[in-house]
C-alpha positions in Angstrom: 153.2 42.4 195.6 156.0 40.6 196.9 157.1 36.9 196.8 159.6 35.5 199.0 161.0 32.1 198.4 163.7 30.0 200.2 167.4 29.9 199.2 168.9 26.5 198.6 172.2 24.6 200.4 173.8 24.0 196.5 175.3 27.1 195.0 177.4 28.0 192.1 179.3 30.6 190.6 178.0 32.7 187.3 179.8 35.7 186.3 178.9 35.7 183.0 175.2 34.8 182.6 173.8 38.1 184.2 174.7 41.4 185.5 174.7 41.9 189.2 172.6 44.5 190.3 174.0 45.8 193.6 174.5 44.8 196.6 172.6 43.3 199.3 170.3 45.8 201.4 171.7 44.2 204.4 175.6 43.4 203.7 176.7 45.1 206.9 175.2 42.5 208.7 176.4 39.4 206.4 179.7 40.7 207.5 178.8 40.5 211.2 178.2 36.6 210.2 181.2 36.0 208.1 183.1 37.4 210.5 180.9 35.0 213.6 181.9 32.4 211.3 185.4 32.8 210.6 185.8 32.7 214.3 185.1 28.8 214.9 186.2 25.9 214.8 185.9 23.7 211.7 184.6 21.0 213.9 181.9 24.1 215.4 181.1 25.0 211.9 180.5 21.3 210.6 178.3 20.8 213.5 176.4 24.2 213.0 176.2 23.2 209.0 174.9 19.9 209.7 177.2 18.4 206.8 179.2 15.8 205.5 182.8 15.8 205.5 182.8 16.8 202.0 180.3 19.8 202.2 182.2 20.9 205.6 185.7 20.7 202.9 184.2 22.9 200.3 182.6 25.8 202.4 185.7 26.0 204.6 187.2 26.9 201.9 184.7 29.2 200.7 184.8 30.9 204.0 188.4 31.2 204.5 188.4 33.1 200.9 185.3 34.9 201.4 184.9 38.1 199.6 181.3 39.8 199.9 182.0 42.3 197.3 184.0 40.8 193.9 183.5 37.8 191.6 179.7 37.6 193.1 176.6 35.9 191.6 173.5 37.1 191.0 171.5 35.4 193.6 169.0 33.6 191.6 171.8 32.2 189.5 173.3 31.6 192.6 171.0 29.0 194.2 170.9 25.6 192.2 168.5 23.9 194.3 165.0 22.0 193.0 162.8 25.0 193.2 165.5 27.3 190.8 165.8 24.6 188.5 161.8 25.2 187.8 161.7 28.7 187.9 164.2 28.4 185.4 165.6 32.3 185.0 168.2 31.3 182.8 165.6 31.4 180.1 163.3 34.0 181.1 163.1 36.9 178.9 163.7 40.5 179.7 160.1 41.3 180.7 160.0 37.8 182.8 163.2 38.9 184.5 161.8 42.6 185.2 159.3 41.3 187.1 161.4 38.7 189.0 163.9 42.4 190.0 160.5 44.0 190.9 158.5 41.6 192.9 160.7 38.2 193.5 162.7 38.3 197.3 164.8 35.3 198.4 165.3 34.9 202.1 168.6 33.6 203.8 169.8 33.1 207.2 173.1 34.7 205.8 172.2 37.9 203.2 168.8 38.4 204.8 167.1 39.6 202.1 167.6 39.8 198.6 166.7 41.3 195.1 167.2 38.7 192.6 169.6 40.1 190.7 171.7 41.5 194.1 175.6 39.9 194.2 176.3 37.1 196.4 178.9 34.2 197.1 178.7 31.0 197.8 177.5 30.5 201.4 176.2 27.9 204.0 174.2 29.2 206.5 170.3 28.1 207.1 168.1 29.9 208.8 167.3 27.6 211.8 170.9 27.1 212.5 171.7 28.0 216.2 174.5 30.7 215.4 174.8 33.3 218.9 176.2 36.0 217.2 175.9 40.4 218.8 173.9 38.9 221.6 171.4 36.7 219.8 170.8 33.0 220.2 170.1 32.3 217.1 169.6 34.4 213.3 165.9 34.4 213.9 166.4 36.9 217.1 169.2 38.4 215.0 167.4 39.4 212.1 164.3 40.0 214.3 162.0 42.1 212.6 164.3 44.3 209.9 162.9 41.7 207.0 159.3 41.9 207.8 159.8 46.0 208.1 161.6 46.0 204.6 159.0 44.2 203.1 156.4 46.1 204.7 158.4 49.3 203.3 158.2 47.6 199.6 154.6 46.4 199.8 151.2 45.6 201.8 150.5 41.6 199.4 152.9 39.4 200.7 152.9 36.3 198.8 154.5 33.1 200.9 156.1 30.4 198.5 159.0 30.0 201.2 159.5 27.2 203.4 158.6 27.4 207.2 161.6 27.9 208.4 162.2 30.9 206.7 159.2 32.3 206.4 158.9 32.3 210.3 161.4 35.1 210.1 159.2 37.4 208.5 155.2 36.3 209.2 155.1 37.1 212.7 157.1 40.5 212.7 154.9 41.5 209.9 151.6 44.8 210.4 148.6 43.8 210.1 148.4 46.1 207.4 150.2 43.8 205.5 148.6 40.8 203.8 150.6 37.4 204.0 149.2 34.5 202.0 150.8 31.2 202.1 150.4 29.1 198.9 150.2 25.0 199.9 150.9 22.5 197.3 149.8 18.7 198.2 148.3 15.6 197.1 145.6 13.7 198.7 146.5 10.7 201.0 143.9 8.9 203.4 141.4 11.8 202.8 143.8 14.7 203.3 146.6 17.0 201.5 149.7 15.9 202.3 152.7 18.1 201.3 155.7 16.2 200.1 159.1 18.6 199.7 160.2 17.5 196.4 157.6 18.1 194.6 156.6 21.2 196.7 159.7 22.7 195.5 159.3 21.9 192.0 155.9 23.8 192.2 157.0 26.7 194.0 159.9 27.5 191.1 157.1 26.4 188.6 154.3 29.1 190.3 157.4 31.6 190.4 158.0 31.2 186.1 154.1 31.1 185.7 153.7 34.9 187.5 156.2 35.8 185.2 154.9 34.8 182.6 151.5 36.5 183.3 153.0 39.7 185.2 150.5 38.4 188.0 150.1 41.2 190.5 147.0 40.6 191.6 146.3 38.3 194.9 143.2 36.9 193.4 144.4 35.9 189.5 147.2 33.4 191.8 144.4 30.8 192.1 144.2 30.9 188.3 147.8 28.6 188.5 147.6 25.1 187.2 150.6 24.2 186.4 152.4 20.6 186.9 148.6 19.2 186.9 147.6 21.5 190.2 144.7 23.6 191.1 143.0 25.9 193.1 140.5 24.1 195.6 138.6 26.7 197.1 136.8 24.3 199.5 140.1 24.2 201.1 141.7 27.4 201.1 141.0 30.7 203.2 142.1 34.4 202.5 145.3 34.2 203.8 146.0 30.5 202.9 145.5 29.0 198.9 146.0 25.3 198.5 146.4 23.5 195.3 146.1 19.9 194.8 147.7 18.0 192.1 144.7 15.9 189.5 145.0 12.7 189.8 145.3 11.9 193.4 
């Protein structure tokens, strides 16, 4: 089994916390994009970044300095956003954290794919973000299908807890030998499960900890999570798609 997850926009340093392990399977290709990057404008970034002055200040800076190979992060320290924050590696044991190296992959319009333990630096990059780079439109035809075949190399369960616009970078390109089941966390509104994005990322980090904690490797023990006041409703889901609702609403 493999579960990918989404990267967040907020990142940090952390030498100290964690030992890297290695380097990103794809870091030939990260420097195809830095060096894309480097190449514009600041006014062509801050328009591809879709940020605010401030933002646009502090990764120009990060990019003008970039260095893909020292002082780097492992990239689940790395990312600071919602979802991390509830997955909360930092105090994970050791077996928790040998299953996050085994089966946890982050995707990312910049690194591709990554271990969560693999080096990084601070980036900003989304997936969606119309960047022409060899050729390509846009990092979707870039990475075409080298994540899905890397995944397919590591495993035939696929287990989706990333957002759509990352995990449209790897679904279609993937065999059909390959199983891909998307995991939808909602409350009811007007007689049907509405998603909201906070608290969709809060249970995403919070189903990453709780296969940790029970080395879940099996596709059907994942409807046993009821965490944060969710659960399986069967009624709703299909093989390839699990929803949980949260009690109470």
């Amino acid at each position: 089994m493999r579960i990918i997850i989404s990267p967040a926009k907020k990142m940090a340093v952390d030498t100290d916390s964690f030992a890297v392990d290695g380097l990103p399977l794809f870091l030939e290709r990260a420097q195809r994009l830095k060096a894309a990057l480097q190449e514009m404008t600041p006014a062509e970034l801050q328009a591809l970044w879709r940020c605010n002055d401030a933002i646009a200040r502090l990764n120009l800076q990060r990019l003008s300095s970039m260095d893909l190979r020292r002082r780097l992060t492992p990239a689940v320290l790395s990312y600071e956003g919602i979802q991390y924050q509830y997955m909360a590696p930092r105090v994970m044991d050791t077996a928790q954290l040998d299953y996050l190296r085994e089966h946890l992959r982050i995707l990312s319009g910049f690194y591709g794919l990554l271990g969560p333990f693999h080096g990084v630096t601070p980036y900003r990059l989304e997936m969606q973000a119309r960047l022409p780079v060899d050729g390509h439109r846009d990092l979707y035809q870039f990475w075409g299908g080298d994540l899905a075949r890397q995944l397919a190399a590591e495993t035939d369960f696929v287990l989706n807890l990333a957002s759509k616009e990352y995990s449209r970078a790897v679904e279609p390109h993937l065999p059909k030998a390959v199983r891909f089941l998307t995991c939808t966390f909602g409350q009811w509104k007007e007689g049907r499960v509405v998603e909201k994005g906070t608290m969709c990322k809060m249970a995403r980090g919070q189903m990453v900890r709780w296969l940790a904690e029970n080395k879940v490797t099996n596709w059907a023990d994942i409807q046993a999570f009821d965490q944060l006041g969710y659960r399986f409703q069967p009624e709703l889901s299909t093989a390839d798609h699990h929803v949980f609702v949260k009690a109470g609403t």
